[in-house]
N, C-alpha and C positions, 0 to 999 in steps of 0.2 A: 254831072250825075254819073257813079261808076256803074258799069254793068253789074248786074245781078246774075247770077246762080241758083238752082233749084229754088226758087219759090214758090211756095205752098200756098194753094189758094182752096180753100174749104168753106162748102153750101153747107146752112144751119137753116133747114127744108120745116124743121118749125111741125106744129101741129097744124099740116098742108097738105092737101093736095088727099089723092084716091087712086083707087084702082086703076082706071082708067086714066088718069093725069100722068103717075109716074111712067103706064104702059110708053106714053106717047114723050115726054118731056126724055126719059132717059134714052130713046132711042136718039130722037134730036141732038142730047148733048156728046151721043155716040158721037154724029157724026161730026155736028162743029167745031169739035176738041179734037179732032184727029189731028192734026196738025201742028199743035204746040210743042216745041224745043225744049225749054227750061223752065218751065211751070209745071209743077204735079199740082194736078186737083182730088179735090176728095167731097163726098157728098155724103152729109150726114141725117141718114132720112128717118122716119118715124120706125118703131118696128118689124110693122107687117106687112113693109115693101122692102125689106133685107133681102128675099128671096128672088125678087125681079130686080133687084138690081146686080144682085150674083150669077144670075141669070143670060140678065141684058148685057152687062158691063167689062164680063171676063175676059173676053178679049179685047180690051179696049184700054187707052192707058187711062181711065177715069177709075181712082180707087171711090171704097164706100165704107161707110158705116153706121153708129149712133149718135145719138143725142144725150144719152143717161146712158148708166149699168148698175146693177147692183150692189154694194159691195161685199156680198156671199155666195162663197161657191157652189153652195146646193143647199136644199132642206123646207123647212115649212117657212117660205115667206112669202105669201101669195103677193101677187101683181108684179113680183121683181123678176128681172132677168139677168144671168149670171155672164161671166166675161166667156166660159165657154158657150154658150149659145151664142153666142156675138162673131165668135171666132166659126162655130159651124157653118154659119154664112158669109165665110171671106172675109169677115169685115178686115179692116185697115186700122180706120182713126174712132176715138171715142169722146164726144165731148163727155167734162167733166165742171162742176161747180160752175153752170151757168148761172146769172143771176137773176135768171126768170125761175131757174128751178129753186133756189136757195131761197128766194122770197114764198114761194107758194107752196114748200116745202119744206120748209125750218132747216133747212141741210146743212149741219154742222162740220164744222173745217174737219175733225178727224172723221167723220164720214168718207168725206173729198178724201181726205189723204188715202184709208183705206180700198175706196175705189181707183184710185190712180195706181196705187200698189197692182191690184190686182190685172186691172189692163195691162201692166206691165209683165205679170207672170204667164199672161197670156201670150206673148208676142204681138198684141197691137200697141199703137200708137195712141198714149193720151193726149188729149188736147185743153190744159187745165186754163180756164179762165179767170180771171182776176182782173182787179179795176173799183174805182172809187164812186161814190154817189156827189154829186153834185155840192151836195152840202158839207163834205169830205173836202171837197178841191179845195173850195169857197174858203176853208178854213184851215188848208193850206199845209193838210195831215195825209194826203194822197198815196205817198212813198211811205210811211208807217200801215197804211190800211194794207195797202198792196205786198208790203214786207214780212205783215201777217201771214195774208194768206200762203202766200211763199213757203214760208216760214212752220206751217203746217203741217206741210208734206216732210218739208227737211228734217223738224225736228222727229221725227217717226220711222223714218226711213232714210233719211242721209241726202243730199242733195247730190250723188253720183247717180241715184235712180233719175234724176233729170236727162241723161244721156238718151239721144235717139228719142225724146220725146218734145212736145210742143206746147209752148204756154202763150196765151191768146190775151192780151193787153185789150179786153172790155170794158171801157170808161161806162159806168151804168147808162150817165146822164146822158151818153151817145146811143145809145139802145132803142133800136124802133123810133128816132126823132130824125131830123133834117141838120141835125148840127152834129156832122164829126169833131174828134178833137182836132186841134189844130199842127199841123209840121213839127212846129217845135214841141207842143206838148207830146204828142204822140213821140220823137225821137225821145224824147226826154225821161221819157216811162218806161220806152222798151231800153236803152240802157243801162235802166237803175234796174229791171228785174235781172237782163244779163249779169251786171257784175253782179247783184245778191245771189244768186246762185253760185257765181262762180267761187265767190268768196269764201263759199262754206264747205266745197267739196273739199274731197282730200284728193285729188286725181283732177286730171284738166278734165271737165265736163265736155265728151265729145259731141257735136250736134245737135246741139238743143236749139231749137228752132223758134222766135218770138217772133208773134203775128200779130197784127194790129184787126180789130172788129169794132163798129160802131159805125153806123149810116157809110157806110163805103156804096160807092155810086160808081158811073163812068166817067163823073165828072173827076172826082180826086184819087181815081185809082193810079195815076202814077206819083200823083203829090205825095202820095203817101206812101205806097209800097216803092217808090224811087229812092227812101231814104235809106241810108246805110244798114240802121238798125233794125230796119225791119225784115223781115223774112216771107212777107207773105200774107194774106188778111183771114179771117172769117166773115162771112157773108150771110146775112141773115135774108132779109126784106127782099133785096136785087136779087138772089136766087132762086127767085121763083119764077122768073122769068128769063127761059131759054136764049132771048136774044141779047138780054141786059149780062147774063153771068158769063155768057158768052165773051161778047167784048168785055169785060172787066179781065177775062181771064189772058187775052189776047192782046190787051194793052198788058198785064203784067209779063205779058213774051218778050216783048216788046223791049222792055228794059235788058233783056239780055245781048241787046243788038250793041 
């Protein structure tokens, strides 16, 4: 197994926690995160604790951010919120075309595209998700779904806005279940979105970052984040729990050794 370099390890904190949770959980992860090497973390929390974790966190090397954004800069669209109010509060990273949101919100790929455009005009970091349904795999169409989505953003915006940004390998069927994808699947994914990106730029795409997400534990966090292609996970379920995100974050140190 070769060492790794900046691996990016990001909490998807979900419709969780309160006032009182975050007060206590972000100070915690102040302090048990002090000490990581070559993992950046990033926590991506509900709204209306942006403010305490801009707060809590500023001094600390733990960035923050969302889970959704709008994709309009201002005007009459009640309940959204724009990439600059995101940016008001420090944010960092922005998840984008989750598939909890996409299902319970009809959220169409130029949608995604256009939000990812816009995190981008902001100076934060999207984090665009993509991945197959079960019944996708099964039938052996995984890399066309996934190439889609991809394919989305590129066709709209160019596949060099991919630079400095980060695309999350969420197998659906791995979502809130006990079953990751497997080593090789998972290598196998995040290669084929590398080279589709890269394919399409006109310019070597600098940094673009592919993470793997789906039941990540303490159990397989170096199975997984050990392999070449990955860069890093998202975390859903196990981040909610200080002492679990803790060590996950701490085994992917680890592999820098």
């Amino acid at each position: 197994m070769s060492s790794k370099e900046n691996v990016v390890i990001i909490g998807n904190l979900k419709m969780n926690g309160s006032l009182v949770f975050y007060d206590s959980y972000l100070k915690k992860l102040k302090e048990s995160l002090s000490n990581l090497r070559q993992v950046t973390v990033g926590l991506c929390l509900p709204y209306p604790y942006l403010f305490l974790a801009e707060r809590l966190l500023k001094q600390s090397k733990i960035k923050w951010g969302s889970q959704n954004v709008g994709k309009f800069s201002h005007g009459a669209h009640t309940g959204e919120v724009s990439s600059e109010m995101l940016k008001d509060f420090s944010s960092t990273y922005v998840i984008i075309g989750h598939s909890e949101r996409n299902t319970a919100y009809c959220e169409s790929e130029e949608n995604i595209a256009d939000k990812f455009k816009m995190v981008k005009e902001w100076g934060m970091t999207p984090v665009l998700c993509v991945g197959e349904t079960l019944i996708e795999r099964e039938a052996g169409i995984m890399e066309s779904v996934v190439q889609s989505q991809i394919k989305a953003v590129v066709s709209k915006y160019g596949a060099d806005i991919f630079s400095d940004s980060i695309v999350a390998y969420e197998p659906i069927w791995a979502i809130g279940t006990d079953t990751a994808a497997s080593p090789e699947q998972t290598n196998h994914m995040c290669n084929f979105i590398r080279k589709t990106i890269k394919k399409d730029s006109s310019q070597q795409v600098s940094n673009v970052k592919i993470i793997y997400g789906g039941s990540v534990n303490q159990k397989n966090t170096v199975q997984l984040f050990g392999l070449e292609s990955v860069d890093g996970g998202l975390i859903g379920r196990s981040s909610l729990s200080t002492d679990e995100f803790t060590s996950i974050c701490n085994l992917a140190d680890s592999l820098s050794n």
